[in-house]
VOFI-405953 format. One record per residue: x, y, z of N, C-alpha, C in turn; residue number from 1; residue in one letter. Coordinates in steps of 0.2 Angstrom, whole numbers, plus 5000, padded with zeros to 4 digits. Example, Ala and Ser with C-alpha at 12.3 -4.5 7.8 and 13.67 -1.06 7.14 Angstrom:
2
   n_u   n_v   n_w  ca_u  ca_v  ca_w   c_u   c_v   c_w    i  aa
  5066  4972  5039  5062  4978  5039  5066  4984  5039    1   A
  5064  4989  5035  5068  4995  5036  5064  5000  5039    2   S
END
This chain:
304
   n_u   n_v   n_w  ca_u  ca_v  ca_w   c_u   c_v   c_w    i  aa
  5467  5519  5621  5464  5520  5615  5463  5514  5611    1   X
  5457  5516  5607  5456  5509  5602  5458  5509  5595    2   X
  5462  5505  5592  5464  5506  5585  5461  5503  5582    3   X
  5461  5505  5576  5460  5500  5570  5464  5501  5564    4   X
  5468  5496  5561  5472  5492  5556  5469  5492  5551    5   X
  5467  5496  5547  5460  5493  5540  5464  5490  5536    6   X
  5469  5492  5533  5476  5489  5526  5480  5484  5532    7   X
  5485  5480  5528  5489  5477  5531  5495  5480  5533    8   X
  5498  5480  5538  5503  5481  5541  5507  5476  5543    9   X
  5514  5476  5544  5518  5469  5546  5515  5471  5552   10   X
  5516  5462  5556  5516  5461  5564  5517  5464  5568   11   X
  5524  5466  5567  5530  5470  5571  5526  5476  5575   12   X
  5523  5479  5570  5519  5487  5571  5511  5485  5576   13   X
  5510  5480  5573  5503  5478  5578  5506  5476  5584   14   X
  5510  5474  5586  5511  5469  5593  5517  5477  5596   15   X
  5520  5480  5594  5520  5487  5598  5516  5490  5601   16   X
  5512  5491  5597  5504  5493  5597  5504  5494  5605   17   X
  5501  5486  5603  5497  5480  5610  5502  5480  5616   18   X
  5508  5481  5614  5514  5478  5622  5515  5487  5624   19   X
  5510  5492  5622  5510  5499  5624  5503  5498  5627   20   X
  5499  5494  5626  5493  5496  5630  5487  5499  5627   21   X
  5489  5497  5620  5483  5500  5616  5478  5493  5614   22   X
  5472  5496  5613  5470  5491  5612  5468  5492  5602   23   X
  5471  5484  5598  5470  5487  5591  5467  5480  5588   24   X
  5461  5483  5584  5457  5477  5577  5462  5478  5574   25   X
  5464  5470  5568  5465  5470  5561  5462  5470  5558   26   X
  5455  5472  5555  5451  5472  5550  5450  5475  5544   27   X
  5454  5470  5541  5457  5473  5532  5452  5471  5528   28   X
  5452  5473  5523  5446  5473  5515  5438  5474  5517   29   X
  5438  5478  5522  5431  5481  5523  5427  5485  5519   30   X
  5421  5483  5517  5418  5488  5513  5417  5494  5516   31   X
  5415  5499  5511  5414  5505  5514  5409  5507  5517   32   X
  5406  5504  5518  5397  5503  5521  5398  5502  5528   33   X
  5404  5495  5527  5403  5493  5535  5410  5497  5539   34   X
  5415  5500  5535  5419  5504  5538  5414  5509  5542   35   X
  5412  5514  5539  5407  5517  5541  5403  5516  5547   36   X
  5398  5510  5547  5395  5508  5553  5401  5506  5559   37   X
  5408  5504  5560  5410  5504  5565  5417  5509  5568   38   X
  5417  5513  5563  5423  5516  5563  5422  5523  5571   39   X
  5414  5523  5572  5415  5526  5577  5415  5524  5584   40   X
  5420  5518  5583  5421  5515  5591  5428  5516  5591   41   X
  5431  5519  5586  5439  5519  5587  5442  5525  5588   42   X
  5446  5524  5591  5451  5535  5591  5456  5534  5586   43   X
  5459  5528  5582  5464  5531  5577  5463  5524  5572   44   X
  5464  5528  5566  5464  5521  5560  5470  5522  5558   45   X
  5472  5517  5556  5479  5514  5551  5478  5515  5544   46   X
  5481  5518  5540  5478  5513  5532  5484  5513  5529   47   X
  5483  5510  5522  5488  5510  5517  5484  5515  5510   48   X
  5484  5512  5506  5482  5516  5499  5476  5513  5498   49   X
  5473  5506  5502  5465  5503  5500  5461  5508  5504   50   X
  5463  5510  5508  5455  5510  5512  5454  5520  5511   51   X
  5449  5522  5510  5447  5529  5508  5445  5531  5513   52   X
  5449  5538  5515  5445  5540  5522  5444  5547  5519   53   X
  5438  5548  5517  5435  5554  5514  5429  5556  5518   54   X
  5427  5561  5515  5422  5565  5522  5417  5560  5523   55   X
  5413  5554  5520  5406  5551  5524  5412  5547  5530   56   X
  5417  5545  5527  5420  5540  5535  5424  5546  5541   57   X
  5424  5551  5537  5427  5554  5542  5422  5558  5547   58   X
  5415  5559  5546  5409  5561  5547  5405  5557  5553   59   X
  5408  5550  5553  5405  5545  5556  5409  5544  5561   60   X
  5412  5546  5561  5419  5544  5564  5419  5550  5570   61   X
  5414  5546  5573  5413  5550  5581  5420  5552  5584   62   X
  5424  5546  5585  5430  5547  5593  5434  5548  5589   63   X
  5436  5549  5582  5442  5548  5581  5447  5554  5583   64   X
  5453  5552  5585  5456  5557  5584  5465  5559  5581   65   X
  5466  5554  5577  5470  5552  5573  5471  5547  5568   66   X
  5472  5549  5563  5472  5544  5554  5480  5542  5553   67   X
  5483  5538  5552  5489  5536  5549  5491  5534  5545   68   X
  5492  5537  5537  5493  5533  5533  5500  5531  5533   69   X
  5501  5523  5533  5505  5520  5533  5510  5518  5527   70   X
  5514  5526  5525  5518  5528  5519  5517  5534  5517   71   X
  5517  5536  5510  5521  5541  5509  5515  5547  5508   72   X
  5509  5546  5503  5506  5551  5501  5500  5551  5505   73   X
  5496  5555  5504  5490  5556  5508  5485  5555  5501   74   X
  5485  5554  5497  5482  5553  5491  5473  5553  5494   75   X
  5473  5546  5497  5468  5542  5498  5465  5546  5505   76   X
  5468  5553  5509  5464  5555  5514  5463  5561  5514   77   X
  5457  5564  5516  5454  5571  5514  5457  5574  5521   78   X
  5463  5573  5520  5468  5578  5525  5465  5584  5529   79   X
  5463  5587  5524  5463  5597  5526  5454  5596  5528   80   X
  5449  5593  5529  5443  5589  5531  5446  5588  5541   81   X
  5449  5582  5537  5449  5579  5545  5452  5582  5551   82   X
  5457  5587  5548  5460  5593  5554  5455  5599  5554   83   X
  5451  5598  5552  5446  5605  5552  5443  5601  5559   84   X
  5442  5595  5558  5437  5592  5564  5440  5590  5568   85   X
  5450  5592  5569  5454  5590  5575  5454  5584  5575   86   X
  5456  5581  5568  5457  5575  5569  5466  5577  5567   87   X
  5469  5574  5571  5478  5575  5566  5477  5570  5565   88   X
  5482  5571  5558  5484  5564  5551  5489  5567  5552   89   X
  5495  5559  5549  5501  5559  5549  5504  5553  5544   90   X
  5510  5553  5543  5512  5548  5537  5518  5546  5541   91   X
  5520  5541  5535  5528  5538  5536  5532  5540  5529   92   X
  5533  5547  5530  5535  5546  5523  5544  5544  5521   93   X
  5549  5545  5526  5554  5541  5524  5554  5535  5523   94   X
  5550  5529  5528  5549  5523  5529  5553  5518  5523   95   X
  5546  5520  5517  5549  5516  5510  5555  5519  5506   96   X
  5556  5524  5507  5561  5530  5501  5566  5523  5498   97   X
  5569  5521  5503  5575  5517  5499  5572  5511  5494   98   X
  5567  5506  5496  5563  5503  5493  5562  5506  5483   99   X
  5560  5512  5484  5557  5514  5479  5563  5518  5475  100   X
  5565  5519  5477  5574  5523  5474  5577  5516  5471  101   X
  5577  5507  5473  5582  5505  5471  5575  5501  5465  102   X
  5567  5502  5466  5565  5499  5460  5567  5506  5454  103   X
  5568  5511  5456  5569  5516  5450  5575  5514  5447  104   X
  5581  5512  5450  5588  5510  5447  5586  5503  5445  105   X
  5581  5499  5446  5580  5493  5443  5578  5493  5436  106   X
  5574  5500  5437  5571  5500  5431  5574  5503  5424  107   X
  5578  5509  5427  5583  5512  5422  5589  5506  5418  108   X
  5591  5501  5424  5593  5496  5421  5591  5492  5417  109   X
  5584  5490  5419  5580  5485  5415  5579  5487  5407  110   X
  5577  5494  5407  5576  5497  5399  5582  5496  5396  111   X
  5587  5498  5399  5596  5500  5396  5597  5494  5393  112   X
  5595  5488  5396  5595  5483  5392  5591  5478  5391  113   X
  5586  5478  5392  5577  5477  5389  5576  5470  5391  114   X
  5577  5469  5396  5577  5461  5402  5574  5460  5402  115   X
  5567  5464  5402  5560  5460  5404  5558  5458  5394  116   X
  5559  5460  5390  5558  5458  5384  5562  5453  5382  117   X
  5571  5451  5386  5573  5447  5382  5571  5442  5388  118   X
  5570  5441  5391  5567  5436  5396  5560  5433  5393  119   X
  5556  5438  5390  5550  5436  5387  5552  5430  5380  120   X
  5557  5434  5376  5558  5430  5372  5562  5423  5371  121   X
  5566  5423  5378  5570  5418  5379  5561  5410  5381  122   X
  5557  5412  5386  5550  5410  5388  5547  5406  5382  123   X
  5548  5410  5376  5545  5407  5369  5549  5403  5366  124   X
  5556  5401  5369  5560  5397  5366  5566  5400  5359  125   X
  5563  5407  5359  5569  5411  5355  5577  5413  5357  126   X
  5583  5414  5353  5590  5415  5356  5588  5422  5349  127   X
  5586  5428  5352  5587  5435  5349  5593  5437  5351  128   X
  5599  5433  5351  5605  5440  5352  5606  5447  5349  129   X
  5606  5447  5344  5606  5453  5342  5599  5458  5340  130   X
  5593  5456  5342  5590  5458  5343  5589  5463  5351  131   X
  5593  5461  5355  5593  5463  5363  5598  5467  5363  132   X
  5602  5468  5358  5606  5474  5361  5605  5478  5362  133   X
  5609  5481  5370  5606  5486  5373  5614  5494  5374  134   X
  5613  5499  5378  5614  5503  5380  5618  5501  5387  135   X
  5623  5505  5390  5623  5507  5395  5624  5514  5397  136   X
  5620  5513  5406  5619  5519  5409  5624  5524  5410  137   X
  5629  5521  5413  5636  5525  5413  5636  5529  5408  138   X
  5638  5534  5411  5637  5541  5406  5632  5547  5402  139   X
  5628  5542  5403  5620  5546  5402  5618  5550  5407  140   X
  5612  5555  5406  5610  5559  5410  5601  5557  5413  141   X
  5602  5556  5419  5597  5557  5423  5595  5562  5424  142   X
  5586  5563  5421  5584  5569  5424  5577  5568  5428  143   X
  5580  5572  5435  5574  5569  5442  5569  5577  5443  144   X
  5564  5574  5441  5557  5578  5442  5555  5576  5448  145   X
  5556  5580  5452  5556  5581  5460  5561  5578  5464  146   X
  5564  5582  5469  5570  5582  5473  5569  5582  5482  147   X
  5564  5575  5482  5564  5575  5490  5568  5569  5492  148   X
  5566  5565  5498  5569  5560  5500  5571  5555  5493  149   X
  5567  5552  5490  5567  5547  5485  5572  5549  5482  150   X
  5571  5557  5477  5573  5558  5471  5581  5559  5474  151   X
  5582  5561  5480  5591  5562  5483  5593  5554  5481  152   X
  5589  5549  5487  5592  5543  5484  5592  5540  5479  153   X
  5589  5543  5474  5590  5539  5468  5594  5545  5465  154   X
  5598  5549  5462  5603  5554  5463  5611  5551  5466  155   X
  5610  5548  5472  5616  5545  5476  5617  5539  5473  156   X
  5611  5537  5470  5612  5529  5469  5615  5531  5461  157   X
  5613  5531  5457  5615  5535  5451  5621  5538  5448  158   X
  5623  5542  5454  5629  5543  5452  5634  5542  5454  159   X
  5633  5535  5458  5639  5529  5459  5639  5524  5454  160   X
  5633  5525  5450  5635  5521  5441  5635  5526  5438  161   X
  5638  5531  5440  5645  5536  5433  5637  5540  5429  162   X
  5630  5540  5432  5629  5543  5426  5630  5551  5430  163   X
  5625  5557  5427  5627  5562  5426  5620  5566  5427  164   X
  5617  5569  5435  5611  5568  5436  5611  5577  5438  165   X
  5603  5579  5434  5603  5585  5434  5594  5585  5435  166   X
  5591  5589  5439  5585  5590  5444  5581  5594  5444  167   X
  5574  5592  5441  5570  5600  5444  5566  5597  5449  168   X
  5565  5605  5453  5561  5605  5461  5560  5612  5460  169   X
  5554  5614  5460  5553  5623  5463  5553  5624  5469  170   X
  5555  5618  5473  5553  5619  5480  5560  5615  5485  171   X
  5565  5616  5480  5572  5611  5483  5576  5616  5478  172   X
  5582  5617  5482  5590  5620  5481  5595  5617  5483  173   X
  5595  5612  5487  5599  5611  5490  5601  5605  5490  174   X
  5606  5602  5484  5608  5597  5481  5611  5589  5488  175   X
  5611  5593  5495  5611  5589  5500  5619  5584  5499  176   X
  5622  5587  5497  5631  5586  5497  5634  5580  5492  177   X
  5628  5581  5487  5628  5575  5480  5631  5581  5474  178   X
  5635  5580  5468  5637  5584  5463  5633  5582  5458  179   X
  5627  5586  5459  5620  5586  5454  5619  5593  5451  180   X
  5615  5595  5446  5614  5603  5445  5606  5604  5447  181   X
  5605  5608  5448  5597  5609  5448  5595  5614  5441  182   X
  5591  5612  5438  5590  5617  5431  5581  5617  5430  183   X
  5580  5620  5426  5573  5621  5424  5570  5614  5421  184   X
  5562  5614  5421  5558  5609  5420  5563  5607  5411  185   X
  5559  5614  5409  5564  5613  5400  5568  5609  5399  186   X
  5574  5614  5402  5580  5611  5401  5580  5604  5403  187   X
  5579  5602  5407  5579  5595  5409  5575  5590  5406  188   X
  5570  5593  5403  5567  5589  5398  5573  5590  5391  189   X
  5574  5591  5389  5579  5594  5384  5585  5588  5383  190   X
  5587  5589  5390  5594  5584  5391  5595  5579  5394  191   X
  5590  5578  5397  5589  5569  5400  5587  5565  5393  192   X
  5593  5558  5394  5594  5553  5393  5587  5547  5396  193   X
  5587  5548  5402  5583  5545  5406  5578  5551  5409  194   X
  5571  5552  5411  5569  5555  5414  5565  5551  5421  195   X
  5564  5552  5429  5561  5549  5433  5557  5552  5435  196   X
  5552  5552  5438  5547  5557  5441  5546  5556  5450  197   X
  5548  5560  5454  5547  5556  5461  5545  5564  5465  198   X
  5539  5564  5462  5532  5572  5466  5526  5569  5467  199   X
  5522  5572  5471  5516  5570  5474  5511  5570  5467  200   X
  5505  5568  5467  5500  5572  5463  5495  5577  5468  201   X
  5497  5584  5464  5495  5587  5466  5487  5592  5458  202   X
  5486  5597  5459  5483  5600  5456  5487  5605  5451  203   X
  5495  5602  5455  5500  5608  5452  5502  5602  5446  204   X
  5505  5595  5449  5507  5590  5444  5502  5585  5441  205   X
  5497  5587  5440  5494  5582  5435  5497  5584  5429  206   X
  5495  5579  5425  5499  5578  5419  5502  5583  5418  207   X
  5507  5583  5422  5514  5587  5423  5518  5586  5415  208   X
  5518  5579  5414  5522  5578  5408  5515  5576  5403  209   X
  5515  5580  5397  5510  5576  5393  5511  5579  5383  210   X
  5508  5580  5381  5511  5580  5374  5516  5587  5373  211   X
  5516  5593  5375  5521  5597  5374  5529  5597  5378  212   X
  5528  5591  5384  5535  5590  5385  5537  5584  5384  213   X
  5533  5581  5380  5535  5575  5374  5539  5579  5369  214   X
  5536  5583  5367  5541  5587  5362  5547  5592  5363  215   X
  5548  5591  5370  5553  5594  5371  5561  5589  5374  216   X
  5558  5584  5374  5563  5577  5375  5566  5574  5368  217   X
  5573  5573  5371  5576  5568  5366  5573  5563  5363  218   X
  5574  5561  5356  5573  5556  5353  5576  5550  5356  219   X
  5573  5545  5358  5575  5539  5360  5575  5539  5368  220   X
  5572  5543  5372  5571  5546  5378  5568  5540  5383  221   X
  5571  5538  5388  5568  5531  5391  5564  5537  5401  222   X
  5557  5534  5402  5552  5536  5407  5553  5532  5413  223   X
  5553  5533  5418  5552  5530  5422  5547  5533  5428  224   X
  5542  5531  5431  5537  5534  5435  5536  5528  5442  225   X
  5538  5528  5448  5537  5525  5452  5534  5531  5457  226   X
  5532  5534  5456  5530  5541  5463  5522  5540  5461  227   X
  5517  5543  5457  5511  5545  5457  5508  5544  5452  228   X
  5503  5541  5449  5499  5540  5445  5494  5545  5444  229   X
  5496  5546  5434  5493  5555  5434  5497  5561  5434  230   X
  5501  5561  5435  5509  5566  5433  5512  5565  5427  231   X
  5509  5558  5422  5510  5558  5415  5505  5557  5413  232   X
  5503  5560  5407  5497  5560  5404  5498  5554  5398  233   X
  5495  5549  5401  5497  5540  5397  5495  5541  5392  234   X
  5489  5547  5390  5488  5545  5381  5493  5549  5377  235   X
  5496  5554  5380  5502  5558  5377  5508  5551  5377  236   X
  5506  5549  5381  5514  5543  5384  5513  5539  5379  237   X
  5508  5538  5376  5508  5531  5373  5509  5534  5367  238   X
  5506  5540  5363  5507  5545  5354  5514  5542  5355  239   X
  5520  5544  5359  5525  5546  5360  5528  5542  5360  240   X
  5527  5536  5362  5530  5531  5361  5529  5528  5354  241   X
  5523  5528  5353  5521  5526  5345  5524  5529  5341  242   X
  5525  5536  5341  5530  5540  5338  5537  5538  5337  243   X
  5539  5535  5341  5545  5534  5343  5550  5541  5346  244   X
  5546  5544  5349  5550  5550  5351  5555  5545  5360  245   X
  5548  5542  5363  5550  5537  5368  5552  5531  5365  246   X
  5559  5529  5369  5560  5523  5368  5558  5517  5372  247   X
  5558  5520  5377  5556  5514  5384  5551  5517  5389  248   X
  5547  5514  5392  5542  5517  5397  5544  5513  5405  249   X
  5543  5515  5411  5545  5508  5416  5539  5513  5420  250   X
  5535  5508  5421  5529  5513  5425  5525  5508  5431  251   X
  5527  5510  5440  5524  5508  5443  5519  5509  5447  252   X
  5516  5517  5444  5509  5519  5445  5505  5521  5440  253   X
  5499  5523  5439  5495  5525  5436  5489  5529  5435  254   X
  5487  5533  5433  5480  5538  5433  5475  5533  5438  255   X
  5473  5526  5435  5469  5523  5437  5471  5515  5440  256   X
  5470  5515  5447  5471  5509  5448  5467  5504  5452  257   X
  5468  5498  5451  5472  5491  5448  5470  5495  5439  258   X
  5477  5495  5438  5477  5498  5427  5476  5492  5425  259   X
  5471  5488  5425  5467  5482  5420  5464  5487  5415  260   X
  5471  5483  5408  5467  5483  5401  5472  5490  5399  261   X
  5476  5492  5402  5480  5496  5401  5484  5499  5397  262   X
  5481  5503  5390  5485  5501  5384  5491  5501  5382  263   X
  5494  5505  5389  5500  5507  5388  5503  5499  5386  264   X
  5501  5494  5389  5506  5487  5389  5502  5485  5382  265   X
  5502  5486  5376  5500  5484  5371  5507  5485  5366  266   X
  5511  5489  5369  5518  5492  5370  5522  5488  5371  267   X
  5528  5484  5366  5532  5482  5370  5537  5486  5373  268   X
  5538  5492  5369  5543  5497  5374  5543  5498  5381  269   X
  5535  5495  5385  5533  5495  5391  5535  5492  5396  270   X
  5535  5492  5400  5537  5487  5406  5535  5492  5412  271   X
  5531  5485  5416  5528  5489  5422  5526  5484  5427  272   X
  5524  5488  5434  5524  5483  5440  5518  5488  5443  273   X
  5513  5481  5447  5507  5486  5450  5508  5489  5457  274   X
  5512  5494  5459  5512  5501  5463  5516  5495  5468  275   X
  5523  5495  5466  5526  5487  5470  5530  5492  5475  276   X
  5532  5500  5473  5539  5502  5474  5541  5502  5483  277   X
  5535  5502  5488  5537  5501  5495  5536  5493  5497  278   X
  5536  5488  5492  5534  5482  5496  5541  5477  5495  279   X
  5545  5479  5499  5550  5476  5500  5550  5472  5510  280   X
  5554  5467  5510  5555  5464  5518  5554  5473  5522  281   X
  5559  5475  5520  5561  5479  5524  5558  5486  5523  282   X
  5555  5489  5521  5550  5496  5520  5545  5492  5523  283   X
  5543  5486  5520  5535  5484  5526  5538  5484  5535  284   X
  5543  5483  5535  5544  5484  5544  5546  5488  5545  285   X
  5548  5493  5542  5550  5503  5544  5544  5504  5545  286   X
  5538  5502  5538  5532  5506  5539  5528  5506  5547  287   X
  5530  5498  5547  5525  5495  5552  5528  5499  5558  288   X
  5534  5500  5561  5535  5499  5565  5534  5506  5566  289   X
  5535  5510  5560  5535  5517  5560  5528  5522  5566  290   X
  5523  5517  5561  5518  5519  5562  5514  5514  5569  291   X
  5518  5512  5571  5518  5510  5578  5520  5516  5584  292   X
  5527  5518  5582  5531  5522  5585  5523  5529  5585  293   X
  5524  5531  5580  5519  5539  5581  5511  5537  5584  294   X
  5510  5531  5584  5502  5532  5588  5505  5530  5595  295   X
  5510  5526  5598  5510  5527  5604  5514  5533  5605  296   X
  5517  5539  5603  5521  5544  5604  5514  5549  5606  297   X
  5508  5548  5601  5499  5550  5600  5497  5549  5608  298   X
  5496  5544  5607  5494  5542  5616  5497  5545  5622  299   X
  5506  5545  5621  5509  5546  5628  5507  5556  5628  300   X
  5507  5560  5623  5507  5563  5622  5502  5567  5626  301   X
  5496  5563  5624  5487  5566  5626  5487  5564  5633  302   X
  5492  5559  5635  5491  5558  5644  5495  5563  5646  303   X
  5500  5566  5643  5503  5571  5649  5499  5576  5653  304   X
END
């Protein structure tokens, strides 16, 4: 079978590939023009979150007969499309979990005690000690809006710094052998100290969170969003903070990406990263190698 790599993937996952007998291109940052023109010489593509495999590439796409996105969401693939035309799609969705559960405790940390602001201020040659006072986490209550792989981990991780972590899922009960509660959307919005969001975007959670569960959170309320841009509605997010309802925002996705000109950052209560949370050594060589493993599993399969 012939592959093609369109995003980057670590080595490790290419050179698997190749020592199975597959034959694969790396050709990353292709336009969509010339994607199109050669993608019907391939049986499986690779992607990450750059390359768009929507109906015209998937329409052109004579021999394909497997998509791999390399990570968690299918965002960027017209999934329900491509299996109408017997294409199987598949993911990595454990791969990064850990990755993205330790930038969400990075970031609950980082507001607690506002390190990227006083780092900012230390840069301009200021000693604000008492203007950096901060909080700690111990004690407070995490509330996790979605309960799958990530949100368990950041949960486990959580509450071995003592705080006190309570979860909505309409699609999870099963607290997986951690001393959490599971409660309603409300309630949770109600009693979190901290809130995180770790759920896909779907048509069910777009602006999942927007001006009326602003008004249902604590005053001095700190946001943390590393799962999906577009499950908070950024212009409720920023009232809210202007309000001073939110105290802290920590946000690694966005409605619109690359977020150039953002207003949210016009905020110092901001603090954010461009979609960093699986780019660690290590989530880049699970993904890779991941997505090694399932297309030669693809292959050994189809020759039984």
């Amino acid at each position: 079978m012939k592959v093609l790599v369109s995003d980057p993937i670590a080595n490790e996952g290419v050179e698997m590939m190749r020592q199975a007998g597959l034959e694969v291109d790396v050709n990353t940052d292709l336009a969509s023009e010339e994607l199109e023109r050669i993608i019907g010489d391939y049986d499986v593509i690779v992607v990450r979150s750059a390359t768009q495999v929507r109906k015209p590439l998937i329409e052109a796409a004579r021999s394909l007969k497997l998509i791999v996105r390399a990570g968690v969401g299918l965002d960027n693939v017209d999934a329900e499309y491509a299996q109408d035309r017997g294409i199987e799609v598949m993911n990595t969705p454990a791969a990064s979990s850990n990755g993205v559960a330790e930038l969400t405790i990075g970031y609950l940390l980082a507001m607690a005690r506002r390190i990227p602001q006083a780092t900012a201020s230390m840069r301009a040659g200021k000693w604000e000690k008492k203007k950096f006072s901060g909080s700690e986490i111990a004690g407070k209550t995490l509330g996790l809006v979605g309960y799958g792989r990530i949100g368990w981990l950041v949960a486990k991780k959580a509450l071995a710094l003592e705080m006190e972590v309570i979860a909505y899922d309409p699609y999870v009960a099963d607290p997986r052998g951690l001393e959490m509660e599971f409660v309603s959307l409300e309630e949770l919005l109600r009693r979190a100290d901290y809130i995180s969001l770790h759920l896909p975007l779907t048509d069910e959670t777009r602006n999942l969170i927007g001006a009326p569960q602003f008004e249902m959170m604590k005053d001095g309320v700190c946001i943390v969003n590393c799962a999906r841009g577009g499950t908070i509605n950024e212009d409720a997010l920023y009232q809210a903070i202007r309000a001073g309802k939110v105290a802290g925002a920590a946000l690694d996705v966005y409605a619109e990406e690359p977020a150039r000109d953002n207003k949210l950052f016009e905020l110092d209560e901001v603090i954010g990263s461009p979609h960093i949370g699986a780019a660690t050594v290590e989530a880049q060589h699970r993904v890779s190698t991941e997505v090694a493993e399932r297309v030669i599993e693809f292959q050994g399969a189809r020759h039984l």
